[in-house]
NUFI-298890 format. One record per atom (N, C-alpha, C): atom name; x, y, z. Coordinates in pm, 1 decimal, decimal comma. Layout:
# NUFI-298890
{CA {X Y Z}}
...
END
This chain:
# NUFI-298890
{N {11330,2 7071,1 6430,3}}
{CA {11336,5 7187,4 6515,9}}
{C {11200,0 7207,7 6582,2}}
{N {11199,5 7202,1 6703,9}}
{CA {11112,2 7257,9 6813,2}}
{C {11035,5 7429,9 6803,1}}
{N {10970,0 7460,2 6743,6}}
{CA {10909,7 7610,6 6738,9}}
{C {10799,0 7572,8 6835,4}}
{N {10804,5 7716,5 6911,5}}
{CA {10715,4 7762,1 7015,5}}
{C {10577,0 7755,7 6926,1}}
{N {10452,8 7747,0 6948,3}}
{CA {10339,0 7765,4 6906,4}}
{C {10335,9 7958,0 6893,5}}
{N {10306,2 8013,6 6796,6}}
{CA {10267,1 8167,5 6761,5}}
{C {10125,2 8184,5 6811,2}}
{N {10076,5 8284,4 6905,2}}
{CA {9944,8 8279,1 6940,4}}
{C {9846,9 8354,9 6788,6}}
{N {9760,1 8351,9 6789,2}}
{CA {9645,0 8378,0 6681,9}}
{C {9652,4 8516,7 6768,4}}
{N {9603,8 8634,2 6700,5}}
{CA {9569,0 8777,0 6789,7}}
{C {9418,7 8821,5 6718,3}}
{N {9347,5 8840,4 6795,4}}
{CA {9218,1 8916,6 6718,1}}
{C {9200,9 9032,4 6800,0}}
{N {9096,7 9138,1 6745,9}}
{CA {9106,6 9234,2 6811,6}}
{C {8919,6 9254,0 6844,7}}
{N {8939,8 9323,1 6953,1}}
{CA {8791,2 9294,6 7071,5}}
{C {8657,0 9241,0 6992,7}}
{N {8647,2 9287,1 6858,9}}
{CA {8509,5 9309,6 6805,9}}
{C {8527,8 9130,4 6749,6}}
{N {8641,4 9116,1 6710,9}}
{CA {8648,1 8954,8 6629,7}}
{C {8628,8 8856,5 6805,5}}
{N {8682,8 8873,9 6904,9}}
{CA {8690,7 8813,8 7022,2}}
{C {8517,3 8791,6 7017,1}}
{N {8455,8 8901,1 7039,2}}
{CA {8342,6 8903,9 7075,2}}
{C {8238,6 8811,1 6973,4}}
{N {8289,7 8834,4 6874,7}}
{CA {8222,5 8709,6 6769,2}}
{C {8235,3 8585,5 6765,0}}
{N {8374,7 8578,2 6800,0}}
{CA {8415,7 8422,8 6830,7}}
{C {8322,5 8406,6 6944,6}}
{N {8292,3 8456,7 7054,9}}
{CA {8240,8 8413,8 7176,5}}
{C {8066,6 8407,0 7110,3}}
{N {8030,9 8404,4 6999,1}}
{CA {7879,4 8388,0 6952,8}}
{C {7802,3 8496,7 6990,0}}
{N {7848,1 8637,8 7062,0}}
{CA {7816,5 8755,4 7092,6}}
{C {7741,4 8717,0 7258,5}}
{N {7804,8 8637,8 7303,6}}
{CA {7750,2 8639,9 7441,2}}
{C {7818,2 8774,5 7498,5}}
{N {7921,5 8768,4 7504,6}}
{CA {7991,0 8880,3 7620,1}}
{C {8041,2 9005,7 7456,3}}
{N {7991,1 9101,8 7478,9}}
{CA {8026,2 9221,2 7417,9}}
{C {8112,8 9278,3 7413,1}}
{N {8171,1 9305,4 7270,9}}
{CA {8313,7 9401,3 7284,6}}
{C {8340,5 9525,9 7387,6}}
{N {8247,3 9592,7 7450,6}}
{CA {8243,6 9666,5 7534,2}}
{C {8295,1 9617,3 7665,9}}
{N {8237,9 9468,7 7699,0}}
{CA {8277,2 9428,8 7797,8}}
{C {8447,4 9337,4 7855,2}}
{N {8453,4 9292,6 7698,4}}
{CA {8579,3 9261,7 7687,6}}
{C {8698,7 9390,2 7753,8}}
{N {8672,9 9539,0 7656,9}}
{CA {8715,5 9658,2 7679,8}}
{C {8716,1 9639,7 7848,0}}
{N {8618,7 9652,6 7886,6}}
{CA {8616,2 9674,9 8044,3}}
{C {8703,1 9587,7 8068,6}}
{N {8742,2 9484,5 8094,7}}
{CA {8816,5 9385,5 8138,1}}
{C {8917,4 9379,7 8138,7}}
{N {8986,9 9423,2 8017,2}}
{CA {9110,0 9507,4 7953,3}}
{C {9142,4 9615,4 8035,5}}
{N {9089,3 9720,5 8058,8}}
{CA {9102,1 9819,8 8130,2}}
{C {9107,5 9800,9 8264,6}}
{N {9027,6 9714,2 8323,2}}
{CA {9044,9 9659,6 8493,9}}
{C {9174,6 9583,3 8512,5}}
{N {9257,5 9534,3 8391,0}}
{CA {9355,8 9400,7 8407,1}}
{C {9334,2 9326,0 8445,0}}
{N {9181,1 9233,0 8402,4}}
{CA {9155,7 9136,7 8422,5}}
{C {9218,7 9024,4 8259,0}}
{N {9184,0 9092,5 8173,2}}
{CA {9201,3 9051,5 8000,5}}
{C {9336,0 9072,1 7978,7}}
{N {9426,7 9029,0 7950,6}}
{CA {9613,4 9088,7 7921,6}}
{C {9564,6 9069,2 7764,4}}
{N {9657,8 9218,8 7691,3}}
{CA {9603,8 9203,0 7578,5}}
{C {9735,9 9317,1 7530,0}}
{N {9741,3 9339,9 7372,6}}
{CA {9822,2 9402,6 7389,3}}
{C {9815,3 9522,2 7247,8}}
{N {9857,0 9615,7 7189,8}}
{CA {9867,8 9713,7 7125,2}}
{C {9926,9 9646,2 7004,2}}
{N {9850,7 9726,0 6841,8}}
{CA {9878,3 9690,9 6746,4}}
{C {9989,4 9736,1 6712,9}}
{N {10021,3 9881,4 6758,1}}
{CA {10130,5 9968,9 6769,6}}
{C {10111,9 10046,6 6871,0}}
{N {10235,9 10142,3 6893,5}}
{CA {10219,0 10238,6 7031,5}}
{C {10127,4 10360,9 7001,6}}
{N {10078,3 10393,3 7120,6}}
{CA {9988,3 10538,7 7099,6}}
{C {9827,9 10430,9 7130,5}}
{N {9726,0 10566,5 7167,9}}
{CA {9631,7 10486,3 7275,6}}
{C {9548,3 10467,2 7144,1}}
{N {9501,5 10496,0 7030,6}}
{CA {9423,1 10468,3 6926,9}}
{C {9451,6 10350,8 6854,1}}
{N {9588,4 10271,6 6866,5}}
{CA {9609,5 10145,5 6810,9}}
{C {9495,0 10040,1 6871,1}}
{N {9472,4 9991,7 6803,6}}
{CA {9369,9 9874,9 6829,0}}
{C {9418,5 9754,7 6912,4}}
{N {9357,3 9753,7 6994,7}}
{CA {9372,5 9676,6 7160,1}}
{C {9350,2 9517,7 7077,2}}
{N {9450,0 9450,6 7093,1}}
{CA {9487,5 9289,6 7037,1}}
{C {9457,9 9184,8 7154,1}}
{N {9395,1 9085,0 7144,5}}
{CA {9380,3 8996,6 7206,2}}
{C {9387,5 8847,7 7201,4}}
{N {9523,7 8771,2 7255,9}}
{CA {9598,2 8641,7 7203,1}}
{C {9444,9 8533,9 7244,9}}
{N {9410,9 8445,5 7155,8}}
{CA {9311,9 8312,4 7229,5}}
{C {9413,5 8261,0 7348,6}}
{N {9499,9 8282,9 7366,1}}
{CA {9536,0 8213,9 7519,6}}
{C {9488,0 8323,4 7631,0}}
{N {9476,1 8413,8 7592,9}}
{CA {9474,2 8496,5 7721,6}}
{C {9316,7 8545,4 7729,6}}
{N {9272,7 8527,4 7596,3}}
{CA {9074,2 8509,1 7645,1}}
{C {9047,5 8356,5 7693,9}}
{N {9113,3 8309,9 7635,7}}
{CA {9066,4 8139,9 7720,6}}
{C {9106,6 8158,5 7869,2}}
{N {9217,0 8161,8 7919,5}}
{CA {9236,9 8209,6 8031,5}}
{C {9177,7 8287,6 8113,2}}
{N {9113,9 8394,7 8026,8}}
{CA {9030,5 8520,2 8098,4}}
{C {8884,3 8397,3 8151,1}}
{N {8820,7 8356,3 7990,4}}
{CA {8702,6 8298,5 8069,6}}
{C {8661,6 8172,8 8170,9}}
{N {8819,2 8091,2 8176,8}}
{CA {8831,6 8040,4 8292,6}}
{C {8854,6 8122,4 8439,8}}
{N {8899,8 8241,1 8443,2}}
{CA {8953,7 8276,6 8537,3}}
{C {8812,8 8377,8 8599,5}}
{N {8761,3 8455,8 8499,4}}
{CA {8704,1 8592,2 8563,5}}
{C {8550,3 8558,6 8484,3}}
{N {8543,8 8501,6 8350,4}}
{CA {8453,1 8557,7 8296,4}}
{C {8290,9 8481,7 8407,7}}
{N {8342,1 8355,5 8475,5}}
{CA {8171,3 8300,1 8542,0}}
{C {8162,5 8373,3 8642,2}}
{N {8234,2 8500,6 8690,6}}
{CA {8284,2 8549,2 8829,8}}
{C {8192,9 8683,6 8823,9}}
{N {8146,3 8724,6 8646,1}}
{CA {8117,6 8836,8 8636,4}}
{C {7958,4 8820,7 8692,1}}
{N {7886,9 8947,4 8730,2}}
{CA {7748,1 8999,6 8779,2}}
{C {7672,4 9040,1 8679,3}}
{N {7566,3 9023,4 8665,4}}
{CA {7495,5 9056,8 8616,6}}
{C {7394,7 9184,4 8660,4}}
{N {7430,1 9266,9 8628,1}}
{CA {7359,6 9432,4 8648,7}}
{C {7188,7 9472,1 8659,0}}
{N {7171,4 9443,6 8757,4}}
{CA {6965,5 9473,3 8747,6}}
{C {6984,0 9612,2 8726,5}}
{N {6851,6 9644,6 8669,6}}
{CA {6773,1 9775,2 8629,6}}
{C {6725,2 9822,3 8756,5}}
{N {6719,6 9894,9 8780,5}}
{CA {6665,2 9998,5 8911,9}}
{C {6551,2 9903,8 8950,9}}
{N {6462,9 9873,5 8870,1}}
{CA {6300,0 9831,9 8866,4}}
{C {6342,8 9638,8 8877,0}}
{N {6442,3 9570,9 8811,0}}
{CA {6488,9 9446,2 8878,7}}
{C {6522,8 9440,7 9012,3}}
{N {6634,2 9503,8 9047,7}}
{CA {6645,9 9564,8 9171,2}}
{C {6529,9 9577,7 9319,0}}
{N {6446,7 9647,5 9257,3}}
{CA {6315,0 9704,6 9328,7}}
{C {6245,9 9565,2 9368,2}}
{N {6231,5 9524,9 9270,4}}
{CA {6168,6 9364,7 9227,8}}
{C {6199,8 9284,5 9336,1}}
{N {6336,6 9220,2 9302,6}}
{CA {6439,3 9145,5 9332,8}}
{C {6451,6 9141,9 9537,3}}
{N {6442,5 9279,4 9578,5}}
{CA {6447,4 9316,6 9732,7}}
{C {6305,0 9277,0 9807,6}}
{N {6148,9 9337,5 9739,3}}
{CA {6066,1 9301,1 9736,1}}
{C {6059,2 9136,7 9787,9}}
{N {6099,3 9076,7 9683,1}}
{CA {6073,5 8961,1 9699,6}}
{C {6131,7 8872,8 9774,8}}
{N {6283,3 8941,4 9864,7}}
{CA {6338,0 8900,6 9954,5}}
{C {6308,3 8898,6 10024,6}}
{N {6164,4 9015,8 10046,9}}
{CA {6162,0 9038,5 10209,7}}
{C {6259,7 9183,3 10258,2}}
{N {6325,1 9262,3 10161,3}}
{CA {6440,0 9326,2 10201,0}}
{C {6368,5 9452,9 10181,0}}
END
């Protein structure tokens, strides 16, 4: 008999560990919340803990995660224009 593969589910804080703490559970969250991350509820109601299949973070960091920006500080920023010429 043929069985479908069962995905593994972790939830943001284990994601974020697996990833060696490059990208932060916070940011995962964001991603989730934009519908960039498909992810899904341990149970219903908004305090269940937000689940996340390895197919759909592998997917995410092919799809969005090299796409993301990196945020200067006011004073990077300042820097950064400076040195453009801007």
């Amino acid at each position: 008999m043929n069985r479908a593969k069962i995905p593994k589910f972790m939830t943001l804080q284990q994601a974020a560990e697996a990833l060696g703490g490059n990208i932060p559970s916070s940011t995962l969250r964001a991603e989730v919340l934009a519908g960039r991350l498909r992810c899904v509820r341990a149970r219903p109601g908004c305090s269940a803990p937000i689940l996340l299949s390895e197919e759909a973070l592998h997917d995410w960091l092919e799809q969005h995660a090299g796409k993301r920006q990196l945020a200067l500080s006011p004073t990077e920023a300042s820097e950064a224009n400076l040195e453009s010429g801007g």
